[in-house]
C-alpha positions in Angstrom: -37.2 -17.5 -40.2 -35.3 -14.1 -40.3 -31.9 -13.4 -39.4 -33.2 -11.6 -36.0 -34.9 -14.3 -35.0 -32.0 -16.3 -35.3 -29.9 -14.0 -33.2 -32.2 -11.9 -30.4 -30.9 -8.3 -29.8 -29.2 -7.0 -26.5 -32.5 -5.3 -26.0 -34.9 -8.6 -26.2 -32.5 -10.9 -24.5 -32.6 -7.9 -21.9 -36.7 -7.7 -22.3 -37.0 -11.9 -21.6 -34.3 -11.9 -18.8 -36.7 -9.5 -17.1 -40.0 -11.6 -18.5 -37.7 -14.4 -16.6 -37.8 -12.2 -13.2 -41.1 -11.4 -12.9 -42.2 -14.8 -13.5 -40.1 -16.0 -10.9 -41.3 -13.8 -8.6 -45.0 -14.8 -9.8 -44.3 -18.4 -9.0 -42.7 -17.6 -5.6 -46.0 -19.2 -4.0 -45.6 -22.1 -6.7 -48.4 -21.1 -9.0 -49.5 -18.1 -10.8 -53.1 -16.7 -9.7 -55.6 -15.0 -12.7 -54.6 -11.5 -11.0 -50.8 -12.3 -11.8 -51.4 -14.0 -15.3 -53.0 -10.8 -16.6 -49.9 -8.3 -15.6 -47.7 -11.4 -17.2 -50.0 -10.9 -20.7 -49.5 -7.2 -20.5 -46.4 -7.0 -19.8 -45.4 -9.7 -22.4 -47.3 -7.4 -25.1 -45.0 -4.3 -23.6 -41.8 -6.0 -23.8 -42.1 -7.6 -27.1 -42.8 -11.1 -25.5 -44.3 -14.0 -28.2 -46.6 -16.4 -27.3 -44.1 -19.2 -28.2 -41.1 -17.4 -25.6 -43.8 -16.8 -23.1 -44.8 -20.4 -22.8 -41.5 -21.4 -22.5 -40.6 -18.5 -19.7 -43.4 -19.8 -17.8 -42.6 -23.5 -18.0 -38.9 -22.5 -17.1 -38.0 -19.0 -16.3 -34.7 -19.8 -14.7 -33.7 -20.6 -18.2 -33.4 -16.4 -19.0 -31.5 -14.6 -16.6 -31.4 -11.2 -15.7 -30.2 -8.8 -17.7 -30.2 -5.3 -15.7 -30.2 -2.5 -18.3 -27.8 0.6 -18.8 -30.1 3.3 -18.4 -31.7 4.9 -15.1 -35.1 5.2 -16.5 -35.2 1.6 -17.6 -33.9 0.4 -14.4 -36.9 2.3 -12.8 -39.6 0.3 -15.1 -38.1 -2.3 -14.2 -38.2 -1.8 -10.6 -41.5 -1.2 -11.1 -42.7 -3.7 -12.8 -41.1 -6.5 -10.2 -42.7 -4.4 -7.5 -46.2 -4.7 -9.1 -45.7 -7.9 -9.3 -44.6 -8.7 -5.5 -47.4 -6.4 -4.2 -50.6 -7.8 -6.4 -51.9 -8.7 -3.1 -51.3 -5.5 -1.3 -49.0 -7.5 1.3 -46.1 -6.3 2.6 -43.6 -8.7 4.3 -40.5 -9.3 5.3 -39.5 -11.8 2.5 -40.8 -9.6 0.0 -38.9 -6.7 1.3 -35.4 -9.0 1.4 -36.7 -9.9 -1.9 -36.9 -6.2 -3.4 -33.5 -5.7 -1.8 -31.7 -8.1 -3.7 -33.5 -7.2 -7.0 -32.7 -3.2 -6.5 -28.9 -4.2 -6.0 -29.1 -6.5 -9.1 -31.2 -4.0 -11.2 -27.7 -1.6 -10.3 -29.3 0.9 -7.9 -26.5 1.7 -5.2 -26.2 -0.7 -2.2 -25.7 2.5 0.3 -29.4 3.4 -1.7 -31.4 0.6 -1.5 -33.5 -0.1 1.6 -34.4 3.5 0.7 -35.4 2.6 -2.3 -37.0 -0.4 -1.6 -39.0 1.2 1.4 -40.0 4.2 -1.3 -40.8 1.6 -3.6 -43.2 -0.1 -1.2 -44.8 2.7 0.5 -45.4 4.8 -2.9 -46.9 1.4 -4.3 -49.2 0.3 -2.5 -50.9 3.9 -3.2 -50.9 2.3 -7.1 -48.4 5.2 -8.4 -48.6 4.7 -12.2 -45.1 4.8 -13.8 -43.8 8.4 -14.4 -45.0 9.0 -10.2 -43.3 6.0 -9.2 -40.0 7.0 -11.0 -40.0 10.7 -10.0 -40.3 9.5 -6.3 -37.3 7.1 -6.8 -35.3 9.6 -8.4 -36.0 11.9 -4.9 -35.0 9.0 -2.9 -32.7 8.3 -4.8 -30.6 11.6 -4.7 -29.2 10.9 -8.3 -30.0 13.1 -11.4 -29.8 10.7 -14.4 
């Protein structure tokens, strides 16, 4: 065992506190369908997830919180990323909108910002924007250069 494995950076305690949300949000129905276990293996591989910490995430995901990160861009993919998540089934709802409201305001967008956000977010996603769309549009709404 390494010394980094003995001591995760900023930046991976960051990468499974997210890993944590978006399973949450996965198990919001109490299980996790084949659609949403796919995005949770890709998005494992793209955050640096192993197979050991993703087993344990998805037995207990409250057990990594959320870690919103510094920079604008990241705070986009990870907007992103939750909204991908919420809208797998291409089903907007009230719930999920509260939802998406209280994870904009904790991923640090501005609370005089975020139902715009949010409603961007929706709207532009259910078209399947792929990443660099979906943040150029949130950056409009937005109103912030970063």
């Amino acid at each position: 065992m390494s010394i980094s494995d003995l001591y995760p950076t900023g930046l991976h305690e960051q990468n499974t506190g997210h890993f944590g949300t978006i399973v949450r949000l996965a198990l919001r129905d109490d299980k996790i369908d084949e659609n949403e276990y796919v995005l949770l293996k890709r998005l494992a591989r793209r955050l640096d997830i192993s197979k050991s910490e993703f087993k344990s995430i998805l037995k207990n995901p409250d057990k990594y919180p959320a870690n919103p990160p510094v920079s604008y861009n990241e705070r986009l993919e990870r907007l992103y990323d939750l909204t991908k998540m919420l809208f797998l089934d291409r089903n907007p709802t009230i719930d999920k909108t509260s939802l998406m409201d209280r994870i904009a305001i904790e991923l640090g967008f501005p609370v005089e910002n975020v139902r715009l956000i949010v409603k961007e977010s929706i709207k532009f996603f259910l078209k399947e924007p792929d990443l660099e769309d979906f943040k150029a549009e949130i950056k409009k709404v937005n109103l912030i250069k970063h």
